[in-house]
C-alpha positions as CSV (number, residue, x, y, z in Angstrom):
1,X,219.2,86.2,236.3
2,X,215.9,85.6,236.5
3,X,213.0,87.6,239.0
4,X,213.2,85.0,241.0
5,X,216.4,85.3,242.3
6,X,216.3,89.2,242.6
7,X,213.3,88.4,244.9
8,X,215.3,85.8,247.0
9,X,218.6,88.1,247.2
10,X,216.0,90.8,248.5
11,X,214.5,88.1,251.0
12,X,218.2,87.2,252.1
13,X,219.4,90.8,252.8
14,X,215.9,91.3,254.8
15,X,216.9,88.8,256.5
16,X,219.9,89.3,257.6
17,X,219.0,92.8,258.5
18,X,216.1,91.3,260.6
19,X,218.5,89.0,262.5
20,X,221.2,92.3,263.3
21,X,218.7,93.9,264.2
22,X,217.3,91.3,266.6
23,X,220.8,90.8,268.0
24,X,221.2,94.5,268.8
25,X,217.4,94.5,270.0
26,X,218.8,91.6,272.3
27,X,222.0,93.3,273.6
28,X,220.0,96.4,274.5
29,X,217.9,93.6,276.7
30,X,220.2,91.8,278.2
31,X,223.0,94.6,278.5
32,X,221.7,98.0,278.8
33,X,224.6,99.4,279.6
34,X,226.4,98.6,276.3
35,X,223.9,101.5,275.1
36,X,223.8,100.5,271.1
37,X,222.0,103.7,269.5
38,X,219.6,101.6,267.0
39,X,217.7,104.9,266.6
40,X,218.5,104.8,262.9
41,X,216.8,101.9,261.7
42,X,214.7,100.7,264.8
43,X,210.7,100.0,263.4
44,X,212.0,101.2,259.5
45,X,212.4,98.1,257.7
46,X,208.4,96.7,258.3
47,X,206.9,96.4,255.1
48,X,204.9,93.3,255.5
49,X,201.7,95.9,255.8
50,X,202.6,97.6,252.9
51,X,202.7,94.0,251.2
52,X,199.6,92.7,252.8
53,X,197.3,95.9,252.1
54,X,198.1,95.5,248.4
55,X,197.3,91.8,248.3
56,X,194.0,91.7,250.8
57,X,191.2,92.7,248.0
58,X,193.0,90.0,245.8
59,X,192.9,87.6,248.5
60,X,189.6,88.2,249.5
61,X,188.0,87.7,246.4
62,X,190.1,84.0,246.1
63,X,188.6,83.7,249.6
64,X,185.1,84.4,248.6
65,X,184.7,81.9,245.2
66,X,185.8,79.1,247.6
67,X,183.4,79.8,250.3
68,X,180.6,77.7,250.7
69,X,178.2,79.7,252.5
70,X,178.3,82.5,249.5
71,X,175.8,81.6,246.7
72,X,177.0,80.9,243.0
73,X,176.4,84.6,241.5
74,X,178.6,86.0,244.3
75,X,181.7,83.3,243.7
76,X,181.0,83.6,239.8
77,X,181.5,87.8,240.1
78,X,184.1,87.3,242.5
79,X,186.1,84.9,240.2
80,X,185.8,87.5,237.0
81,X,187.0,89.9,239.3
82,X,189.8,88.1,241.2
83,X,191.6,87.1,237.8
84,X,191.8,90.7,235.9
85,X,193.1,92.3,239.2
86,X,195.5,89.8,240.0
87,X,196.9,89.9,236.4
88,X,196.8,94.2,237.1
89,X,198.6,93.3,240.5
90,X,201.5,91.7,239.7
91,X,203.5,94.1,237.9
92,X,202.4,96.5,240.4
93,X,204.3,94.4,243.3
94,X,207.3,94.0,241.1
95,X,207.9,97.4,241.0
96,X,207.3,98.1,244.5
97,X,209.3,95.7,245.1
98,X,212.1,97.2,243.3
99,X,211.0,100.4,245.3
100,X,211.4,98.7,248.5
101,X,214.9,97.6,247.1
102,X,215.9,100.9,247.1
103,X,214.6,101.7,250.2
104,X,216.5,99.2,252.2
105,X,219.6,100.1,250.5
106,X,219.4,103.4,250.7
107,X,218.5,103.4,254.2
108,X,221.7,101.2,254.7
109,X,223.6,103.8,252.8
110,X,222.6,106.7,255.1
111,X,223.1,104.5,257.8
112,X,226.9,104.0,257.3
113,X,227.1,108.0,256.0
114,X,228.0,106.8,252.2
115,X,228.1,110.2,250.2
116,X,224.9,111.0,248.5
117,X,226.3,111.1,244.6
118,X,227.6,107.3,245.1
119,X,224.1,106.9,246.6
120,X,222.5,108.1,243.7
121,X,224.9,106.1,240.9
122,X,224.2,102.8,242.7
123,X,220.5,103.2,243.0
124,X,220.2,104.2,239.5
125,X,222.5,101.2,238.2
126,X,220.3,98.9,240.1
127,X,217.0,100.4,238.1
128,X,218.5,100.3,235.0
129,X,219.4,96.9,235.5
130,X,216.1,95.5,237.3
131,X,214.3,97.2,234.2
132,X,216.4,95.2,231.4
133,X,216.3,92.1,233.8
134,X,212.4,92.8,233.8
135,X,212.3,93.5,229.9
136,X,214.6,90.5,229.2
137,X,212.1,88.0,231.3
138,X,209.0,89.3,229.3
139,X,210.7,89.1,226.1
140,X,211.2,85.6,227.2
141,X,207.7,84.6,227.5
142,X,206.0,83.0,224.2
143,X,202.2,84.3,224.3
């Protein structure tokens, strides 16, 4: 399996959370007296900030080697500092996005009261095998 499609299974469950969680936000509108207690994972599952505060430096500095109205020092420091801290980056958002991963599903798993040792054995089979999935796609690469 290759990152790729860990990434899209992770943007599939996201969004179908998003979409149950719409629908119940919707019920609640249209029928408050169905009175759906969405206490539990109302506002948790946001992490487009988390995302985007990680990747603004490294977008502004792509930002600033394209602008015109910056003169050729600024793009020229701006590109040779863009590259090395986008090549730093990456791995970084890999594993966070493993971390948010386990966040999701173990927000999931507290949410439907799964017992805390089964909790524990899932998310650690899930590192181990994120970690030889991540060592098997590097070992892949030919440098």
């Amino acid at each position: 399996m290759k990152i790729s499609t860990f990434i899209s299974i992770l943007l599939v469950v996201g969004g179908i959370f998003f979409l149950f969680a719409s629908m119940v936000a919707e019920t609640n509108t249209q029928y408050p007296d169905a009175d759906i207690n969405s206490s539990i994972w109302s506002n948790k599952y946001n992490y487009a900030d988390r995302i985007n505060t990680s990747i603004a430096p490294i977008q502004q500095a792509f930002v600033d080697i394209e602008d015109d109205n910056l003169g050729w020092f600024t793009k020229l420091v701006s590109g040779i500092a863009a590259i090395p801290r986008a090549i730093i980056t990456l791995p970084i958002l890999i594993f966070s996005g493993f971390a948010i991963g386990g966040e999701m599903i173990t927000g999931f798993a507290t949410a439907i009261k799964l017992p805390a040792y089964i909790l524990q054995v899932i998310l650690v089979m899930l590192i181990a095998w994120g970690l030889f999935k991540l060592v098997d796609t590097f070992a892949r690469w030919n440098v």
